[in-house]
DRENTORKOL-3810 file (N, C-alpha, C; in nm, 4 decimals):
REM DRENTORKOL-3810
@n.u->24.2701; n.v->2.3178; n.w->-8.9626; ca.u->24.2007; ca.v->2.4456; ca.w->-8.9588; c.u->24.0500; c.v->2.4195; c.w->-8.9437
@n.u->23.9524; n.v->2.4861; n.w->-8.8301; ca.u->23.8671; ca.v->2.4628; ca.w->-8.8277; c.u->23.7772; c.v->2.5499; c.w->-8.9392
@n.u->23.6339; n.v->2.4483; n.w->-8.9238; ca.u->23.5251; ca.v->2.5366; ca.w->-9.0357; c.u->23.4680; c.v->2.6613; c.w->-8.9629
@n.u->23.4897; n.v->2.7700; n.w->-9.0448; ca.u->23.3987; ca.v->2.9162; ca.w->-8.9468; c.u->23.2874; c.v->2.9242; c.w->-9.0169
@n.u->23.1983; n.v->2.9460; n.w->-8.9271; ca.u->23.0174; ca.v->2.9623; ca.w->-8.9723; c.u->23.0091; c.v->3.1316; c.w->-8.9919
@n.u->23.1127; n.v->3.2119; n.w->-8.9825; ca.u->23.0757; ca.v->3.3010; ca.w->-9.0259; c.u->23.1665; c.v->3.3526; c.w->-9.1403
@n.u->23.0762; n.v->3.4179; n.w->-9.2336; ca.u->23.1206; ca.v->3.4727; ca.w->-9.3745; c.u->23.1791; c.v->3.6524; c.w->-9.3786
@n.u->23.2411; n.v->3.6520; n.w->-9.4694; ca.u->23.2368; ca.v->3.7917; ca.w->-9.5158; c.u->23.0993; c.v->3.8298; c.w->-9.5590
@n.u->23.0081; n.v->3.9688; n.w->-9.5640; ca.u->22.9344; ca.v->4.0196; ca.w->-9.5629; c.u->22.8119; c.v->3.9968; c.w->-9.4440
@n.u->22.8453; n.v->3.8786; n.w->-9.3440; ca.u->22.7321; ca.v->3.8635; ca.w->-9.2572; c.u->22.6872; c.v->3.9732; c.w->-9.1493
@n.u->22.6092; n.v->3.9721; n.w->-9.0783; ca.u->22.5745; ca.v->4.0905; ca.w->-8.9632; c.u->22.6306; c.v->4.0154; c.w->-8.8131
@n.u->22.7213; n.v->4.0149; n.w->-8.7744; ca.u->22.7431; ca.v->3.9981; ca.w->-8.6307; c.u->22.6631; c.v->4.0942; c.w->-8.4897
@n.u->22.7398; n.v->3.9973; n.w->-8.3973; ca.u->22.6871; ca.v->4.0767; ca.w->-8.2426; c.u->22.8273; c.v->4.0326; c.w->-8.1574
@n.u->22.8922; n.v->4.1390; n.w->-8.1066; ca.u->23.0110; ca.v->4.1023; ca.w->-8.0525; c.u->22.9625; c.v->4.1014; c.w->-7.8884
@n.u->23.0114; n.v->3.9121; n.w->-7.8335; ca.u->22.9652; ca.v->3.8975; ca.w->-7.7327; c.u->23.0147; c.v->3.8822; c.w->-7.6227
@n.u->23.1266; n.v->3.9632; n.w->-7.6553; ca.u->23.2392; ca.v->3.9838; ca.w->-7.5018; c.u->23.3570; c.v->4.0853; c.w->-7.5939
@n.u->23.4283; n.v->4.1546; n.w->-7.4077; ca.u->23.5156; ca.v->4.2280; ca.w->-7.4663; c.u->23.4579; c.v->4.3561; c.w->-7.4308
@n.u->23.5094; n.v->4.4702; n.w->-7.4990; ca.u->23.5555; ca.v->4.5901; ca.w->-7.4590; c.u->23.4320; c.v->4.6569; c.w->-7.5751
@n.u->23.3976; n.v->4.6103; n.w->-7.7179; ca.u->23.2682; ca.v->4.6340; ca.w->-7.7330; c.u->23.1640; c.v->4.5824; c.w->-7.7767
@n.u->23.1484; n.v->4.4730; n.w->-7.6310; ca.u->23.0396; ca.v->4.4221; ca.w->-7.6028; c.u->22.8963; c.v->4.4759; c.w->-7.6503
@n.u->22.7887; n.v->4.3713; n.w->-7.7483; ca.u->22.6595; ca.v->4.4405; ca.w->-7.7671; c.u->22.6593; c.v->4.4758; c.w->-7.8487
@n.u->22.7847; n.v->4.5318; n.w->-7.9261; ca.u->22.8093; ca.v->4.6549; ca.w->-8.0564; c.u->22.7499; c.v->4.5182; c.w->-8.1846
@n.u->22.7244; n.v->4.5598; n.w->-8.2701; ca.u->22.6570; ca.v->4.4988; ca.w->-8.3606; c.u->22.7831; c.v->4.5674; c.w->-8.5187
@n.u->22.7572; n.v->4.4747; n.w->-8.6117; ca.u->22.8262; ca.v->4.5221; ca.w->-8.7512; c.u->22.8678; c.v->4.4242; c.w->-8.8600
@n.u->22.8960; n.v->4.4471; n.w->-8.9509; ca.u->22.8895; ca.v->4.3994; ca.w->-9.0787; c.u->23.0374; c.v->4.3377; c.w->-9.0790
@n.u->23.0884; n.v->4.2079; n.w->-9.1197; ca.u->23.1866; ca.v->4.1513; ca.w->-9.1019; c.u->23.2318; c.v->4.1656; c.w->-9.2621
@n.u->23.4246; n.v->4.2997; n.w->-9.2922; ca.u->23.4408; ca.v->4.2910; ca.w->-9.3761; c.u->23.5382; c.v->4.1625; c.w->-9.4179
@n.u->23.6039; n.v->4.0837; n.w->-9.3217; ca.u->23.7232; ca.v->4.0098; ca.w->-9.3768; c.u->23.7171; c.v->3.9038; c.w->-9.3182
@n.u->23.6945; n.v->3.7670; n.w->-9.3214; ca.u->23.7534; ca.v->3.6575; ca.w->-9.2332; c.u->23.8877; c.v->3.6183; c.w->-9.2243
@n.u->23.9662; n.v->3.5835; n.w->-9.1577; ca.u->24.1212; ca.v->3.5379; ca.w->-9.1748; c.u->24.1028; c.v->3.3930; c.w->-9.0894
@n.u->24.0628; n.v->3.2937; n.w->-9.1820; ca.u->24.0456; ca.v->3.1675; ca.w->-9.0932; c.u->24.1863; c.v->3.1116; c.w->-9.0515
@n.u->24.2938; n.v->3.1615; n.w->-9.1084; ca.u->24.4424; ca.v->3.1073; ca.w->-9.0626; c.u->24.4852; c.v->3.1401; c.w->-8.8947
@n.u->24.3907; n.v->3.2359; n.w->-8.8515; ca.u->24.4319; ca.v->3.3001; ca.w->-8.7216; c.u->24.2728; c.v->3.2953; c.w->-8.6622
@n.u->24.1384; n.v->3.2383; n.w->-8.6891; ca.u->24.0272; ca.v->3.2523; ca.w->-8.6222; c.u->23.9866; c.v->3.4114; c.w->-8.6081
@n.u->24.0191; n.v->3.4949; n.w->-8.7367; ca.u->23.9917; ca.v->3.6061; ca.w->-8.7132; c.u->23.9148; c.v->3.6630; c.w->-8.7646
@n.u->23.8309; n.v->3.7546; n.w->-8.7611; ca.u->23.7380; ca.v->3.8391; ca.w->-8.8492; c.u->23.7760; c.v->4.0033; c.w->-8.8205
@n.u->23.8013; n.v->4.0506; n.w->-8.9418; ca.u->23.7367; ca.v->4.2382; ca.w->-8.9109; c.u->23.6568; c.v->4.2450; c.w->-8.9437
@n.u->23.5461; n.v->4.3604; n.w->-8.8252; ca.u->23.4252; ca.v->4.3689; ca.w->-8.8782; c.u->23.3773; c.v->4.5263; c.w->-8.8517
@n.u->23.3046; n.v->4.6000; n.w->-8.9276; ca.u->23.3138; ca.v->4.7105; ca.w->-9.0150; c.u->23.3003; c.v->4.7823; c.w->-8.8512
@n.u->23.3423; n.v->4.9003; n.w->-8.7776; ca.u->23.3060; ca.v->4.9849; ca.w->-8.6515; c.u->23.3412; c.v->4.9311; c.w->-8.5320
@n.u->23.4021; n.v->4.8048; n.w->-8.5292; ca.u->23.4288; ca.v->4.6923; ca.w->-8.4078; c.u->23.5585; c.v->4.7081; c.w->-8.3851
@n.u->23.6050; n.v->4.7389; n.w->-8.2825; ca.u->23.7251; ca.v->4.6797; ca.w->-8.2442; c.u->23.9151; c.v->4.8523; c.w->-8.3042
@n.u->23.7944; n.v->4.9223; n.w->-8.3093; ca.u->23.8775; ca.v->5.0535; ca.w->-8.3534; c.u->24.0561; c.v->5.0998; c.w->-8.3105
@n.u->24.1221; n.v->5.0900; n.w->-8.3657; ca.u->24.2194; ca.v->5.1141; ca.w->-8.2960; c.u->24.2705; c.v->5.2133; c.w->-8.4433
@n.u->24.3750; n.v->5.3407; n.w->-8.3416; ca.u->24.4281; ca.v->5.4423; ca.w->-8.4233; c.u->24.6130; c.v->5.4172; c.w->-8.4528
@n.u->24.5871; n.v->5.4577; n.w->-8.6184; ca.u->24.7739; ca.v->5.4157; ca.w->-8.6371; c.u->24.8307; c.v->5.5713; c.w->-8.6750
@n.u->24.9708; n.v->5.5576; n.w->-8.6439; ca.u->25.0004; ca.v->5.6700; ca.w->-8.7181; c.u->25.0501; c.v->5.6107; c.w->-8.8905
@n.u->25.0121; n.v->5.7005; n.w->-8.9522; ca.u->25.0530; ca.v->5.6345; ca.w->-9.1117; c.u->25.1234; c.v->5.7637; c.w->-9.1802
@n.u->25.2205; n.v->5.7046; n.w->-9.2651; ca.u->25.3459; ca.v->5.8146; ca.w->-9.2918; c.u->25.2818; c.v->5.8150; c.w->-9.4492
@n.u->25.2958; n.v->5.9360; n.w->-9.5182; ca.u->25.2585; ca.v->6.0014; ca.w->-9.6313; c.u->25.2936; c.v->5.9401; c.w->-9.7286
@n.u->25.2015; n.v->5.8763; n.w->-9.8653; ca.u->25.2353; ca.v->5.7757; ca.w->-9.9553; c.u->25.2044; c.v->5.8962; c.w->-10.0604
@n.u->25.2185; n.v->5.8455; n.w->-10.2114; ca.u->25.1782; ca.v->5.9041; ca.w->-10.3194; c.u->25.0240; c.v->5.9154; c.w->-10.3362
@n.u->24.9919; n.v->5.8135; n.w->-10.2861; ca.u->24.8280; ca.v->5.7412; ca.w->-10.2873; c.u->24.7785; c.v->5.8323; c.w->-10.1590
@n.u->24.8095; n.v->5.7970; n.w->-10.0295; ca.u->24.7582; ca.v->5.8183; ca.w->-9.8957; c.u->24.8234; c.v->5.9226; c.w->-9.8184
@n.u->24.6932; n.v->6.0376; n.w->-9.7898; ca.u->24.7881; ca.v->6.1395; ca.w->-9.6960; c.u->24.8171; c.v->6.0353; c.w->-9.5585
@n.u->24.9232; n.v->6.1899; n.w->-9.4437; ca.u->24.9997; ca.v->6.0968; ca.w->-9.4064; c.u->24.8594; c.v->6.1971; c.w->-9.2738
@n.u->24.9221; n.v->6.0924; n.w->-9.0985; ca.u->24.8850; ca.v->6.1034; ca.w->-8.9981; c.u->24.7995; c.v->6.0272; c.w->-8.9367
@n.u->24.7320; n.v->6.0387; n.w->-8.8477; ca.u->24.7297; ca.v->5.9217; ca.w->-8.7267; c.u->24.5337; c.v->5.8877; c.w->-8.7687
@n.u->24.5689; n.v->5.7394; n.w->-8.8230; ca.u->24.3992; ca.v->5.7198; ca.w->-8.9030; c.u->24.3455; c.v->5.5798; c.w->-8.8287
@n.u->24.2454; n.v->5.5778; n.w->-8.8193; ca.u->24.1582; ca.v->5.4737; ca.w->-8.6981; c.u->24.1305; c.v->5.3607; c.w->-8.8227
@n.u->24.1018; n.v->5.2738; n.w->-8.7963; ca.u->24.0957; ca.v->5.1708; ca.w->-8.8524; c.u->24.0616; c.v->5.0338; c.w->-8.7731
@n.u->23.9821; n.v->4.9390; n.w->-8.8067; ca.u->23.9351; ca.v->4.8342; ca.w->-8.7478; c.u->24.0352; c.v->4.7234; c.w->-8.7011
@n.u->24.0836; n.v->4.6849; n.w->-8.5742; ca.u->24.1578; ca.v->4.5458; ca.w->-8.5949; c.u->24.0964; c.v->4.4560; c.w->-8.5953
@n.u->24.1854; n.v->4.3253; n.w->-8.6157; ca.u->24.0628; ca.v->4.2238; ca.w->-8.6016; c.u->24.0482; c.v->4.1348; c.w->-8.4918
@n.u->23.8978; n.v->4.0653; n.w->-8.4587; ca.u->23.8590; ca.v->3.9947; ca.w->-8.3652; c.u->23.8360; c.v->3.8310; c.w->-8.3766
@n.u->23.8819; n.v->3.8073; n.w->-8.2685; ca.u->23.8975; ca.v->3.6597; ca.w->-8.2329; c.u->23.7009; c.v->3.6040; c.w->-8.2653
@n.u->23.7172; n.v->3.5472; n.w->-8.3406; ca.u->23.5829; ca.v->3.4549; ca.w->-8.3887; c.u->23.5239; c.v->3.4080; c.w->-8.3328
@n.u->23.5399; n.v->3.3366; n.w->-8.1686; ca.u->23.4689; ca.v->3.3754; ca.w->-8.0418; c.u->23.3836; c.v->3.4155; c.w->-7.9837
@n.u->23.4686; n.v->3.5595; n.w->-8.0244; ca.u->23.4099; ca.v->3.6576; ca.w->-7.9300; c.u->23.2803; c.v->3.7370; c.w->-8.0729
@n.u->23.2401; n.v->3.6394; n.w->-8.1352; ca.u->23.0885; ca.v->3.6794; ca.w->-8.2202; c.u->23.0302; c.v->3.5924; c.w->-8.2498
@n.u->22.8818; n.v->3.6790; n.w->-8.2455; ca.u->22.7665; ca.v->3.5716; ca.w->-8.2230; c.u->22.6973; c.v->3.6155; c.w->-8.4101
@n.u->22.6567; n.v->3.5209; n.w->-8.4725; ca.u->22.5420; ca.v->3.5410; ca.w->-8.5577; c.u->22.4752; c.v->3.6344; c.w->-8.5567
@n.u->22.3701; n.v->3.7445; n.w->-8.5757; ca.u->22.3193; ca.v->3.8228; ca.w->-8.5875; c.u->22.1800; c.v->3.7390; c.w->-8.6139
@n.u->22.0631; n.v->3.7658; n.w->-8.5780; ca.u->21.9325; ca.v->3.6492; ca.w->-8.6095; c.u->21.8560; c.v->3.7309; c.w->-8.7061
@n.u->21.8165; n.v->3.6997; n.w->-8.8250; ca.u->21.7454; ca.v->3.7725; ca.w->-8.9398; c.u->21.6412; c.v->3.7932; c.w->-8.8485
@n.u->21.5630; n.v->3.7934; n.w->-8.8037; ca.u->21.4442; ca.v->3.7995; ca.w->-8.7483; c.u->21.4042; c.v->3.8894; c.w->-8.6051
@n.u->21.4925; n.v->3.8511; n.w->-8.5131; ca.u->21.5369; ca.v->3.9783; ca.w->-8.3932; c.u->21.6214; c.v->4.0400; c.w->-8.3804
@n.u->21.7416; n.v->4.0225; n.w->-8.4586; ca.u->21.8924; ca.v->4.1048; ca.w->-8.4141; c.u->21.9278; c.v->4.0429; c.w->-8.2896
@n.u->21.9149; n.v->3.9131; n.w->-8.2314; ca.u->21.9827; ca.v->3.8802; ca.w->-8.1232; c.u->22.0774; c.v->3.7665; c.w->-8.1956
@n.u->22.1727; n.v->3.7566; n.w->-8.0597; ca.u->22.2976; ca.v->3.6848; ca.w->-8.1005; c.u->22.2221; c.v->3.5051; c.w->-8.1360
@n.u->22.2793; n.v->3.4934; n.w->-8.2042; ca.u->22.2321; ca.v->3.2859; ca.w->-8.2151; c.u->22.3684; c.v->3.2450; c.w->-8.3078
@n.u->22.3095; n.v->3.0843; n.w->-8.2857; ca.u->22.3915; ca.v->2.9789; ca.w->-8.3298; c.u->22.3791; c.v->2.9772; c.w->-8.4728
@n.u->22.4495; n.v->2.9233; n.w->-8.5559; ca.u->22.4032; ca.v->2.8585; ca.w->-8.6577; c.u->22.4202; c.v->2.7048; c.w->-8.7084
@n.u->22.3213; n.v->2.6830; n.w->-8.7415; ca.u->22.3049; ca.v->2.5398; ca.w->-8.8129; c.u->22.3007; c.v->2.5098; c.w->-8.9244
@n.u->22.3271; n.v->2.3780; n.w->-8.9923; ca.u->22.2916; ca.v->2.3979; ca.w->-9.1109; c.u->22.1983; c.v->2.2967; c.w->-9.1612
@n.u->22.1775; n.v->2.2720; n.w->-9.2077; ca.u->22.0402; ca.v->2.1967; ca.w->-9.3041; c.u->22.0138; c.v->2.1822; c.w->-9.4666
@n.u->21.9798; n.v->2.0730; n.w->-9.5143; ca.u->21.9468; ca.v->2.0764; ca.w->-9.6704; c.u->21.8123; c.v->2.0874; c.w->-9.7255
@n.u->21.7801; n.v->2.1990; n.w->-9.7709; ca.u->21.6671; ca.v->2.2283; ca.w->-9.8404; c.u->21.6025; c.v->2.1060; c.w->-9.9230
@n.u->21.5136; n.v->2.1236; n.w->-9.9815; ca.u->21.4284; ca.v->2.0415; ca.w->-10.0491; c.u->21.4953; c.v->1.9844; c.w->-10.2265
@n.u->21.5594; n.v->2.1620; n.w->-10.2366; ca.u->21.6710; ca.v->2.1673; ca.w->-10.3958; c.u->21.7814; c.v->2.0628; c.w->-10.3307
@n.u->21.8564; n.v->2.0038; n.w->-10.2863; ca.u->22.0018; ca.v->1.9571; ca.w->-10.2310; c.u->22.0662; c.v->2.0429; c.w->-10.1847
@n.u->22.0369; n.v->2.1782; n.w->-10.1581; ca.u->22.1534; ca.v->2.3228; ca.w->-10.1125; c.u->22.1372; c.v->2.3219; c.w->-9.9915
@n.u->22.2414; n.v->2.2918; n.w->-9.9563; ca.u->22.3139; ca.v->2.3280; ca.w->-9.8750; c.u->22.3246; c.v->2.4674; c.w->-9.7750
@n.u->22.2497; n.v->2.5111; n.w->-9.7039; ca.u->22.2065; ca.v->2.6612; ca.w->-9.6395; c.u->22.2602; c.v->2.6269; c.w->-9.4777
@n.u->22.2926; n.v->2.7537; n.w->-9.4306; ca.u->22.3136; ca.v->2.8171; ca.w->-9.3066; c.u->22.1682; c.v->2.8829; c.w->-9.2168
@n.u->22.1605; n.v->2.8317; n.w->-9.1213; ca.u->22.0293; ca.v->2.8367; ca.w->-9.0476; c.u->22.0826; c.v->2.8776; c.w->-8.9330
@n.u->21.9255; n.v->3.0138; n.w->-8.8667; ca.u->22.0005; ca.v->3.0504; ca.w->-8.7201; c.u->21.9072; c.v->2.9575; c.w->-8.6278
@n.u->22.0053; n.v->2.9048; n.w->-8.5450; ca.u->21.9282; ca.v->2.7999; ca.w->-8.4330; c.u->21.8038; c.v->2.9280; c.w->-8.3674
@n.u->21.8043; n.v->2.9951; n.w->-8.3099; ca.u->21.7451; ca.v->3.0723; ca.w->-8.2315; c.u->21.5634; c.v->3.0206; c.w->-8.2836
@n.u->21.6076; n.v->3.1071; n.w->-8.4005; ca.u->21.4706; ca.v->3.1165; ca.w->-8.4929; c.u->21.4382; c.v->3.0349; c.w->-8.5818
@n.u->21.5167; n.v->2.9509; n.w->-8.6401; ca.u->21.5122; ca.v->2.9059; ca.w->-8.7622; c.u->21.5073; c.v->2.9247; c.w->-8.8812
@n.u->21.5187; n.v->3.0450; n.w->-8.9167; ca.u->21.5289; ca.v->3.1259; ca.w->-9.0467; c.u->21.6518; c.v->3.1043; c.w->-9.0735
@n.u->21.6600; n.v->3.0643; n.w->-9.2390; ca.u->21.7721; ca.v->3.0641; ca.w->-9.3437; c.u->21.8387; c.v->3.1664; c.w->-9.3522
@n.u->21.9828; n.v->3.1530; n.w->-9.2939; ca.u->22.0756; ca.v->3.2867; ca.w->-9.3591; c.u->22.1323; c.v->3.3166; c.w->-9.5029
@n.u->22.1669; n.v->3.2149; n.w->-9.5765; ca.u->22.1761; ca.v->3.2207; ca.w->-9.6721; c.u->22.0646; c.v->3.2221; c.w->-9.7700
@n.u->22.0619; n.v->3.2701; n.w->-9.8935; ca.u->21.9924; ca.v->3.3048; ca.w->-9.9544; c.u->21.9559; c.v->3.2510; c.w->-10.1294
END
């Protein structure tokens, strides 16, 4: 299984595909399948049958996207970049966007 550089809570830029450009907040990684859902991306509508919990009828919901097809989000411009990583001065271990060089992690 490969390592994914991107996390749950990060800001993506989806950089191919159907919505290309669209920008959003990544709620789930599924590294078993190279997948991410990410919050407004990738919309598709289900029909859903009436629970105790959940009314019933046809509700949109995010699928998820091939890990690929997203770029980093750059703290600094909002354009797509790489990330790198690097060890601070403490020994920690941080996530860096190639573009700019600003620390993603915090």
């Amino acid at each position: 299984m490969p390592k994914l550089k991107i996390k749950k809570g990060d800001h993506v830029v989806v950089i191919t595909g159907k919505d290309k450009g669209k920008k959003g907040e990544v709620l789930k990684v599924i590294p078993a399948e190279n997948r991410a859902i990410v919050k407004g991306i990738a919309m598709i509508r289900r029909h859903q049958k009436q629970t105790a919990t959940q009314d019933g009828g046809i509700i949109a919901k995010e699928a998820a996207i091939h890990i690929s097809n997203l770029a980093l989000e750059d703290p600094k411009d909002g354009s797509p970049t790489r990330v790198g990583y690097k060890f601070l001065k403490d020994g920690r271990k941080v996530r860096f966007a190639r573009r700019s060089g600003e620390v993603i992690d915090v």
